[in-house]
C-alpha angles and dihedrals in degrees: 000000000000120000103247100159108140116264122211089243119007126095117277119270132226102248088228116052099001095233108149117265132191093239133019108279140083118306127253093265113119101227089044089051092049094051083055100052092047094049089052092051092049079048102046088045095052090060089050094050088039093053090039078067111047090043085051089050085055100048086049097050081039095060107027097103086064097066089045080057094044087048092053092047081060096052077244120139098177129106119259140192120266119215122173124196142177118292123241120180116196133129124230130236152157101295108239111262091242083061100051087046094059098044077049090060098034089067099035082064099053093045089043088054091038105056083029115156094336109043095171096067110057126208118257108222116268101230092026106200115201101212085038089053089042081062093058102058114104085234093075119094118218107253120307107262090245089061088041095052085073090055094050100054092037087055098204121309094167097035089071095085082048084079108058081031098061080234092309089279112153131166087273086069088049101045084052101048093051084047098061084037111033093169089068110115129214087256097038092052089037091054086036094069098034102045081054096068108110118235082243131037137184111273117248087009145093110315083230099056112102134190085262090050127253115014089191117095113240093248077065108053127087116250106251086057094048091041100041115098125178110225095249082061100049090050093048093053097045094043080072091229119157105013093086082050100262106144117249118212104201112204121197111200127152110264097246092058089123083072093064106059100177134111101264098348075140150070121234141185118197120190116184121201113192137151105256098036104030111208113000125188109206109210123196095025110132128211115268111236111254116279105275100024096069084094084043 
């Protein structure tokens, strides 16, 4: 590795190869353009995620004393986890008929391609994907209430592609889930999505998206569905709240919320999972202000 560190007086270097360059920078050369480029992108995506967290941090002082409030509605005085997620704000209802007919469709023709002229010997998947086939089997329970409270209050941000996608389910799902069950018959597998669909759906989202989350179990989902995770998840379940029973308060609030200081300038929906109660939804609780605005 050349030696590129800046002289007093000497002409600025390229950082890779330490060739002389007319302004500080890498050179012309294409290797050494391309480790730049690479090292700007690592950079630019640092401050993101640097700025993902503090942002998060903030949410999460912002909204604690709803779960202080959640906690009371319960009778509860203990301290609970505080979780914020993205807002959603869509009302549920009875899916149209023409919708349910297409989805309908939609999945008569992956289970006609799938059993196809020999029923009895079911597909494997074509990109098999271990964690993806551990999902399917009938042992593994849908998500704990303290990871689906997020879910609840969030309402869905990711589900809404589910809806033009038919739930991104594709022959390969079927072909996967017949694998892990090869008893399941045309009919069985047929009754077993649609019995699934919820009386009310998100609307503008997946038709199997409920007002408690997903109603598919999870052998039944694609895997993009099953493998996909937000950020906010991904930091609930690996703050390890929850699964040693401390109660969880999930706050869905939108994600410029920082720009609207005020007491209550917000929506908000706060789910609580706990022990002795399950999911909860609080009604009639307000957005604090923004730490350090409360006094204006």
């Amino acid at each position: 590795m050349p030696d590129v560190s800046p002289t007093r007086h000497g002409p600025p270097a390229c950082p890779t190869c330490g060739r002389p360059v007319a302004r500080p920078g890498p050179c012309d050369a294409p290797a050494c353009q391309t480790r730049a480029r690479v090292a700007e992108g690592a950079a630019l995506a640092a401050r993101k995620r640097a700025v993902e967290i503090r942002r998060a941090e903030q949410a999460a002082t912002r909204c604690r004393p709803l779960a202080v409030a959640a906690m009371r509605q319960l009778g509860l005085d203990v301290p609970a986890k505080v979780a914020v997620g993205p807002l959603t704000d869509r009302p549920l209802r009875r899916p149209e008929d023409s919708e349910l007919q297409a989805l309908a469709a939609h999945v008569e023709g992956l289970l006609a391609a799938s059993f196809g002229p020999d029923p009895a010997q079911p597909r494997p998947p074509e990109t098999p994907e271990p964690e993806a086939a551990a999902l399917r089997s009938d042992t593994v329970p849908d998500d704990p209430p303290w990871v689906g409270a997020l879910c609840v209050a969030c309402r869905g941000l990711c589900c809404q592609g589910g809806r033009r996608s038919h739930a991104y389910l594709s022959r390969g799902t079927i072909d996967a889930v017949r694998h892990a069950a090869p008893d399941l018959t045309h009919a069985a597998l047929r009754d077993a999505y649609l019995s699934a669909l919820p009386q009310q759906a998100v609307v503008d989202s997946c038709l199997f998206h409920g007002v408690a989350g997903c109603t598919l179990p999870r052998r039944l989902r694609s895997d993009i569905c099953n493998a996909y995770e937000c950020d906010e998840r991904v930091r609930l379940r690996e703050s390890g709240a929850g699964a040693d029973g401390t109660p969880v308060v999930a706050v869905a609030v939108r994600r410029d919320h920082h720009a609207f200081t005020a007491a209550g300038a917000l929506p908000v929906r706060v789910v609580s999972a706990t022990a002795a109660h399950g999911l909860t939804l609080h009604e009639n609780l307000a957005l604090p202000a923004m730490p350090g605005e409360a006094d204006g």
